[in-house]
N, C-alpha and C positions, 0 to 999 in steps of 0.2 A: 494501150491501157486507157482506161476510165481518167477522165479529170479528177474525179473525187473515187479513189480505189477504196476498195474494202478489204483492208487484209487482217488476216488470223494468224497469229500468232500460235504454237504448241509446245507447252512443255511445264516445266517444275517453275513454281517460286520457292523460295525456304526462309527459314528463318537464318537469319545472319547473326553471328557472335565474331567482332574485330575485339583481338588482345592486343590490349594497347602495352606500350611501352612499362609503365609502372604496375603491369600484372591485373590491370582493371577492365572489365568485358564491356565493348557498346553495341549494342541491340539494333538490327535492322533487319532488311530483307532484302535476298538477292537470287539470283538463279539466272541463265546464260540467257534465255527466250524472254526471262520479264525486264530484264536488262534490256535488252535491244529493242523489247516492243514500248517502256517508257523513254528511251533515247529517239524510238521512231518518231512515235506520237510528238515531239518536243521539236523534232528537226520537221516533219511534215504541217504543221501548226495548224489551217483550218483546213490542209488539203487533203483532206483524204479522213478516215474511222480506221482505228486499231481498236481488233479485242484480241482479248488474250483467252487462250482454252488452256485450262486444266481443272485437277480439282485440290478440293482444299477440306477441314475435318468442320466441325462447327464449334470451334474454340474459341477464344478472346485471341490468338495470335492471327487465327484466320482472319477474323472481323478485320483486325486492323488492317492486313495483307489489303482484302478488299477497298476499305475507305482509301487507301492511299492510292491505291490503282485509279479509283473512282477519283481521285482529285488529280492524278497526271492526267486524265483526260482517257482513260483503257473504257472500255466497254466490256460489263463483265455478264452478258448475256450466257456464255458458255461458259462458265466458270460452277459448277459444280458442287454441291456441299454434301460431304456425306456423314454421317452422324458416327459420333464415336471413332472418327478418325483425328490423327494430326497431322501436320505439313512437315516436311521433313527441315531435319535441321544442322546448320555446317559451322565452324569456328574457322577464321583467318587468321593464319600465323604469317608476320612480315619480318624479313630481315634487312640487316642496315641499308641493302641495296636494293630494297624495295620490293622484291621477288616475295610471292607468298607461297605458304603450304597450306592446304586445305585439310579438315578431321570434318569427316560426315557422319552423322545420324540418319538415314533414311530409307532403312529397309521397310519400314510401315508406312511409310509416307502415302496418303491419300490418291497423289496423283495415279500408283502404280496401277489403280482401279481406272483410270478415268475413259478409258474407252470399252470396257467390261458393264460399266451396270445398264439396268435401264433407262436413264436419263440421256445414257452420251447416244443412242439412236436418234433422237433429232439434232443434235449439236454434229453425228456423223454426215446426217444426211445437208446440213445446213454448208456445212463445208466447200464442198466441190461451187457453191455458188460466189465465193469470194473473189474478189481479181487475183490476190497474191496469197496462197498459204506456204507459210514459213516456219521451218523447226528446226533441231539439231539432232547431234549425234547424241548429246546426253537426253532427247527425245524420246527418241529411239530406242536408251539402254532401260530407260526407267519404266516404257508403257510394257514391256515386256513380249511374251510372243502373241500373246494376242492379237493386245494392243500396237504391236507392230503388223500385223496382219492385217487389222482394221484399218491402219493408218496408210499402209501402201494401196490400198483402195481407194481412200478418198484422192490418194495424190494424181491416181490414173484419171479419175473421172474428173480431178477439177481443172488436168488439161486436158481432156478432152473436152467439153465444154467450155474451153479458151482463157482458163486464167495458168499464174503462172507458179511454179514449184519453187522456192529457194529453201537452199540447205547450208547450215553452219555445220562445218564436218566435226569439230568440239568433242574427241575422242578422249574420254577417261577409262585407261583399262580396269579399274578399280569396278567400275560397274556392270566390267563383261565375265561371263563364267570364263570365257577364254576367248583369245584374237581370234579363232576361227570360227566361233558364232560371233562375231562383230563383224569382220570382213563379209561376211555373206548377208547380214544383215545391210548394211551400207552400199554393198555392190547393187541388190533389190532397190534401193530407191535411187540409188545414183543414177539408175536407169532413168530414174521419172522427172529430176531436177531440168531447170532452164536458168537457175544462177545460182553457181556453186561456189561460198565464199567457203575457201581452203585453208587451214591452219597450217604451212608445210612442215612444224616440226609433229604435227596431230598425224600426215600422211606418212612422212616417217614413222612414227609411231607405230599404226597401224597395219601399214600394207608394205612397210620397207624402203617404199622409192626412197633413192641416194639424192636426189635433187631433182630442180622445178621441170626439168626435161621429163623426168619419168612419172612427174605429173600429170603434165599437158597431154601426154601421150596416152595415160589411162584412161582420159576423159572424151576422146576426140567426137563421142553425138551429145553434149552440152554443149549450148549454145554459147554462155556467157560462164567463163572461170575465171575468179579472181582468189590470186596466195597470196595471202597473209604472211609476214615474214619479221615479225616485231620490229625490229628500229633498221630495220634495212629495207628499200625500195619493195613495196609489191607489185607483182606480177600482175598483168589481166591478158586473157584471149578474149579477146569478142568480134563478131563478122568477120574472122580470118586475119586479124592484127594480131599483133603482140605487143606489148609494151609494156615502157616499170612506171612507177611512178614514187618518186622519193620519199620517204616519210621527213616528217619536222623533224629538229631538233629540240630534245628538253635538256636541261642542264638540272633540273632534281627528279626524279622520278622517288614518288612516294609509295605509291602500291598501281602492281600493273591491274589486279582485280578489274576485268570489265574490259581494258584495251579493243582488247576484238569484236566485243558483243557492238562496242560504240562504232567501233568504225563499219560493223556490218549495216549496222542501223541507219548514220548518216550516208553511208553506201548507197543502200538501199535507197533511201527516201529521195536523195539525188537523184537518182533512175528512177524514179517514179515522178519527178517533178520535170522530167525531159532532159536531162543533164548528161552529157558524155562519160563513159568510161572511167577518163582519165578524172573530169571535172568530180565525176560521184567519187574517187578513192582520194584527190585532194581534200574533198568534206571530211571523207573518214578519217584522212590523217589528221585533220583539223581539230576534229572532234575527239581524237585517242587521247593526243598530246592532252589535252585539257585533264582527264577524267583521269592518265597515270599521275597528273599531281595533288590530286586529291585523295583521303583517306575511303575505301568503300567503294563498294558498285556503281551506286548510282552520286554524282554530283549533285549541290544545288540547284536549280532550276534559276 
């Protein structure tokens, strides 16, 4: 890897609505890829450029979406505006144990374009030239069949050309017509990935596996797997090891919102700064613990 890597980031931002406790809404932004790509930017500091790709409508919510990316430090070169569109939008329901429910609005959501118009042919072609492009499963469910079609493209050409594939597997069946176009969907690029951060209750979910053995064993030509496994030790394979690595303890957990996006981010950004394995998922745990005791996605800076 490059000293100073260039990674891209793909997927949805939204507009955020937290119900607070006394029945009163607070207004932010969040989504799994802008999550992780303002926690990368924040943990990588001046090593390295994060942009973020998708699209957004040309409203006052978008505006703002943008300036705040623009003040974490995101590069929004690929960032897309289409007119007459709006960004889609979600409400967070928390309960006393901190556990949320999600309600979406985002069937028109601008992104679902974002690899369809004429504009994303140069942001397509721009791609494969990055060190690391990085997305998820809710990527995936939102760019549609297209835009899934476009996007397993870029992923072939920007490792062959020598940069590298990461995938949050990030499975909401709520987004899929049905498990069996998601499974075939995710099997297609699972193919193309080189570090696949794993949600194991998301693989459950999805594909069934009983536990982390039926994992490891779906995956054996990724080079580098790491499960996720909330407040219990995760798992990584990489160069032929195995090992866990304990998460923290917290003693309030406020809202999990973000957990995984944080620790794929400082994960990442570990691994790109030359960090071990184990050293990059001590970051991440480092970094979750933080961000479940805080209200929202994203923490203060």
């Amino acid at each position: 890897m490059t000293t100073q890597p260039r990674i891209a980031l793909i997927g949805e931002c939204m507009i955020e609505l937290q119900h607070r406790a006394d029945g009163s809404l607070h207004q932010s932004f969040g989504g799994d890829t802008l999550n992780a790509a303002v926690y990368l930017r924040r943990e990588l500091g001046d090593l390295g450029s994060v942009d973020y790709v998708t699209a957004l409508g040309d409203d006052s919510f978008s505006d703002a979406m943008c300036a705040q990316w623009q003040a974490e430090g995101l590069g929004l070169g690929r960032v897309q505006r289409l007119p007459g569109r709006l960004p889609g939008l979600y409400c967070i329901q928390t309960d006393a144990n901190g556990e949320r429910k999600f309600l979406y609005w985002r069937n028109e959501a601008a992104v679902r374009d974002c690899f369809t118009t004429a504009a994303a042919e140069p942001i397509l072609a721009a791609l494969p030239g990055y060190d690391v492009v990085y997305f998820s499963g809710i990527t995936l469910a939102v760019l549609g069949v297209v835009g899934r079609e476009r996007l397993l493209q870029t992923l072939v050409e920007t490792r062959r050309r020598g940069g590298k594939v990461v995938f949050d597997n990030n499975y909401r069946p709520r987004l899929w017509a049905d498990v069996a176009t998601a499974r075939e969907a995710y099997r297609r690029v699972l193919a193309e990935v080189d570090i696949a951060l794993l949600t194991e209750d998301d693989e459950r979910g999805l594909f069934g596996y009983e536990d982390s053995e039926q994992v490891f064993a779906a995956y054996p030509s990724i080079a580098e797997v790491v499960l996720k496994r909330g407040a219990d030790a995760c798992l990584i394979r990489c160069a032929g090891e195995r090992f866990a690595v304990p998460a923290l303890k917290v003693e309030t957990v406020v809202d999990t919102t973000a957990a995984g996006d944080s620790f794929s981010a400082a994960y990442l950004a570990s691994r790109l700064k030359g960090g071990s394995p184990a050293e990059a998922a001590l970051a991440g745990h480092r970094l979750a613990s933080r961000v479940i005791q805080v209200p929202g996605a994203l923490i203060p800076r």
